[in-house]
N, C-alpha and C positions, 0 to 999 in steps of 0.2 A: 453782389450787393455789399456796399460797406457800409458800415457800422461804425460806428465813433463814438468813443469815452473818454470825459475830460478828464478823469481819474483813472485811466490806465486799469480799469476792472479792480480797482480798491487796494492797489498796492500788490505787494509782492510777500509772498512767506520761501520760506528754505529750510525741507524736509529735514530735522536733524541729524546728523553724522552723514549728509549726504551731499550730492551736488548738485539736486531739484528742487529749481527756485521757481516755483510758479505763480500766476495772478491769483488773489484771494478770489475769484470770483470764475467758478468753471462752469461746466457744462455737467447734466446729468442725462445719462441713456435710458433711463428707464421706458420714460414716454414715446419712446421709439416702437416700442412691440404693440400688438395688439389690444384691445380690450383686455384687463386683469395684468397685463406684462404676459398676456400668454397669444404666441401666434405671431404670422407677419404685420404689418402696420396696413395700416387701410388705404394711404397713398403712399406710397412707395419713394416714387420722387421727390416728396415733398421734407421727408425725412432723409433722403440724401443734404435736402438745401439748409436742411437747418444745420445738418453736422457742419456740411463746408463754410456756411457764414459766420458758427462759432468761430471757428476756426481763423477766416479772415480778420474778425476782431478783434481778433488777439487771444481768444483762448486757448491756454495750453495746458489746462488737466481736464481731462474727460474721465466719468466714473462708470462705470461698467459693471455687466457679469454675464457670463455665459450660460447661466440660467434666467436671462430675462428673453424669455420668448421661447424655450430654451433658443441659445446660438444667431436669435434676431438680429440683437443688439449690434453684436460683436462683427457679423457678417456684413451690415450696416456700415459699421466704421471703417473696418476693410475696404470696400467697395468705394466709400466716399471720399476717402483719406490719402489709403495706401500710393504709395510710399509715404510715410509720414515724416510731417515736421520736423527735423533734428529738436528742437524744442518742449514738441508735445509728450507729454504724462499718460501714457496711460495705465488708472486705476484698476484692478478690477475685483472681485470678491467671489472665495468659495465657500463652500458649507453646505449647501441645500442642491435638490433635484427636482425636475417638475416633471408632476406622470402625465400621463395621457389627456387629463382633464383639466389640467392646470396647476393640482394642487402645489404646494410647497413643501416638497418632504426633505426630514434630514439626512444630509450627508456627511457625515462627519469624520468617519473612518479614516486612516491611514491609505488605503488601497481609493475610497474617494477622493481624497485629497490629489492623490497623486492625478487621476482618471479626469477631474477637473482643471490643472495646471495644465496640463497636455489638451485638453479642449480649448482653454480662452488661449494658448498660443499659437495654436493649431489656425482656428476661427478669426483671431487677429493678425495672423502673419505675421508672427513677431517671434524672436528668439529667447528673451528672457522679456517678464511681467515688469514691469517698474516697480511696481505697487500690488502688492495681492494680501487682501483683508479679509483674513479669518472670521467671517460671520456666524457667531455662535446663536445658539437656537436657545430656547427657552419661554417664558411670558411673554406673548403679542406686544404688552404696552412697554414693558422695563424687564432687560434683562437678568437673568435669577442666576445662582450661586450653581457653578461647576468645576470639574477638574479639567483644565483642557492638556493635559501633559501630551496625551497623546497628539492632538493635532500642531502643538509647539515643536515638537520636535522631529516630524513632519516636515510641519513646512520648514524648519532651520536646515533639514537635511535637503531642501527642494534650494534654498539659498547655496547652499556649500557648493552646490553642483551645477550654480548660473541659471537656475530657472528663474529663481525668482531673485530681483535687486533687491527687493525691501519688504517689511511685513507691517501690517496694521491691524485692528481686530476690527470687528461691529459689531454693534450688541454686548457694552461690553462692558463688566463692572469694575471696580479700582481690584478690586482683587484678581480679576484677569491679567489687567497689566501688569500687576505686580508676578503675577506666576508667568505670564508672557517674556516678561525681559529676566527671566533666570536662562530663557532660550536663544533669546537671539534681541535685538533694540526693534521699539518699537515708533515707527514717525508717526504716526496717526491715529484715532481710532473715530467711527460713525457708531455715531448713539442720536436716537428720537431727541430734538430738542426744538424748542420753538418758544414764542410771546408765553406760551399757557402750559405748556408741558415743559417743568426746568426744573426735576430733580437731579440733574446731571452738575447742579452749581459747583459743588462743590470737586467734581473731578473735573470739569472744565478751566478749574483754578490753579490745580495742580499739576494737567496736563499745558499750562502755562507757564507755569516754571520750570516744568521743563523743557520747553522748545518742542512740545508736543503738538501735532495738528490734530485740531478738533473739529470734523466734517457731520453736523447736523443732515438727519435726513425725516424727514414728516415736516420741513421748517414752515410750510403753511399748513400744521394739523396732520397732513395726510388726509385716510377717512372719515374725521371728523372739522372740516375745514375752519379755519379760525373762524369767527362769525361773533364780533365785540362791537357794541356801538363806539367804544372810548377808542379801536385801532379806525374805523371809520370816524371817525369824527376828526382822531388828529390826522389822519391820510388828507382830509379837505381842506385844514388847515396848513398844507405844507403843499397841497396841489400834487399828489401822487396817487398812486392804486393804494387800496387797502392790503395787497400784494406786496405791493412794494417796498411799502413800509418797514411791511414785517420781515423784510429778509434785510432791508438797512439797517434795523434794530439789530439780527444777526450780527451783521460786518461790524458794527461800532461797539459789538457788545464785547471783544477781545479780541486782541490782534495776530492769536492763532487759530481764529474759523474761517475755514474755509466753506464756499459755499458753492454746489455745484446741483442751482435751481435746472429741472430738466422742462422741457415744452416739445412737441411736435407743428410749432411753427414760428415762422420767421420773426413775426412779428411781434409777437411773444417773445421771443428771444431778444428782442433790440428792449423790451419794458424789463426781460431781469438786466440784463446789461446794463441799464440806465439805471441802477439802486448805485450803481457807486459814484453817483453825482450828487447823492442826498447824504443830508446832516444833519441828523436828530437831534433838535437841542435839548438841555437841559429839564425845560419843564414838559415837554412832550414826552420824557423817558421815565418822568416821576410816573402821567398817566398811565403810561404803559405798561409799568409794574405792577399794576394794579390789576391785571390782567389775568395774571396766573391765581390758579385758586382750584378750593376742589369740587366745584362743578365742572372743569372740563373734566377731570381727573373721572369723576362721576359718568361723564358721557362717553369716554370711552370702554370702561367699564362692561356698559352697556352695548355699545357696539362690538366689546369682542364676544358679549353671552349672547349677540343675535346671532353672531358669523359660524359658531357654533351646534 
């Protein structure tokens, strides 16, 4: 099945100090695993067809981890993919473990890190990680204040030795990065960002100037899904999804987000693919900013003291 964008998936970014030029506009695996991210997918085939038609479209960064599902994902892309694209990116990210019920436990150790690289290449068939993001643990909603020495120099020792091409965090505060790049440079980091949840403004600015790639993930909310009359109302007046909107707002919001919306179907896939033919004008972004406030800030609050 082909897929066509008149915008080439929103243009192109180029990971800095590197030689990975990818479409602002990727693919996410999450949606591939079962209920939770935990388990195989419930049609099997049908998550092969989305990988390969990403793929036909032109996508070339896929984001991953070999803890979604545990080894779902990954085993997924393998299958779908392998041999891969000279082209394609593949993301992936360590840090955490899932036990037997699904939970999401820390891994953060030196001896995990390592036991986690050897699984997403093992799993991916691949010999060295393109991309492997240090997902630091802490607060559900916003990441809180740690030492990560040890997992930096970790993973820089996992780089010296060709595992890994490049590093990124997730979850991750200006002060991370700043203790991140005393280790090794960093092309990217994934932080919760979206219409309603944008305390990240100010690192999003800075990881700007420096040729930083900045990969939102919750970009429609996550478990609390965006739900605004002012993003429905301008969505009608521009003729797109309430969806859609909101992740075109993403891509125009700065020209180092990448965006790597995930679906377990086709056709879902061709509606985020088609956000890079949309252009938010002026007075529709004034609404939009209007958006963020701390009632969500509020409702999420409350969703991590239910999950609890």
């Amino acid at each position: 099945m082909s897929i066509q964008t008149t915008q080439q998936l929103g243009g192109t970014f180029t990971f800095p100090g590197t030689e990975i030029t990818v479409h602002r506009i990727g693919y996410g695996a999450m949606q591939l695993a079962g209920p939770g991210v935990f388990g195989p997918p419930k049609d099997k085939d049908a998550a092969l067809a989305v990988l390969r038609a990403a793929v036909e479209a032109g996508v070339d960064h896929i984001d991953t981890s070999d803890f979604y599902g545990p080894h779902i994902t990954n085993h997924l892309i393998k299958e779908a993919l392998y041999p891969y694209p000279a082209n394609l990116t593949l993301v992936t990210k360590l840090g955490a473990r899932r036990d037997d019920k699904g939970a999401w436990n820390p891994a953060q150790s030196r001896a995990d890190l390592i036991s986690a690289t050897e699984d997403n290449l093992r799993n991916l068939g691949i010999e060295a990680i393109d991309i492997a993001n240090m997902r630091l643990m802490g607060d559900f909603i916003k990441p809180t204040a740690s030492d990560i020495t040890e997992q930096m120099e970790t993973l820089a020792d996992l780089q010296r030795q060709g595992k890994i091409r490049h590093i990124g965090l997730s979850h991750a505060t200006a002060d991370h990065l700043e203790q991140a790049q005393r280790f090794a440079p960093i092309v990217c980091i994934q932080n919760m960002y979206n219409l309603a949840h944008r305390d990240d403004e100010t690192l999003l600015d800075t990881l700007e100037k420096q040729g930083i790639a900045y990969v939102p993930y919750f970009p429609l909310g996550g478990f609390t899904p965006l739900q605004t009359s002012a993003l429905d109302d301008a969505a009608k007046q521009l003729g797109v999804t309430p969806t859609q909107l909101a992740q075109a707002w993403l891509l125009q919001r700065s020209p180092n987000m990448l965006l790597i919306p995930g679906t377990s179907s086709v056709a879902h896939l061709k509606q985020n693919l088609a956000i890079a033919d949309i252009t938010v004008p002026a007075h529709i972004l004034a609404e939009l900013d209007k958006i963020a406030g701390p009632a969500y800030a509020e409702g999420l609050q409350k969703m991590v003291a239910a999950r609890h």
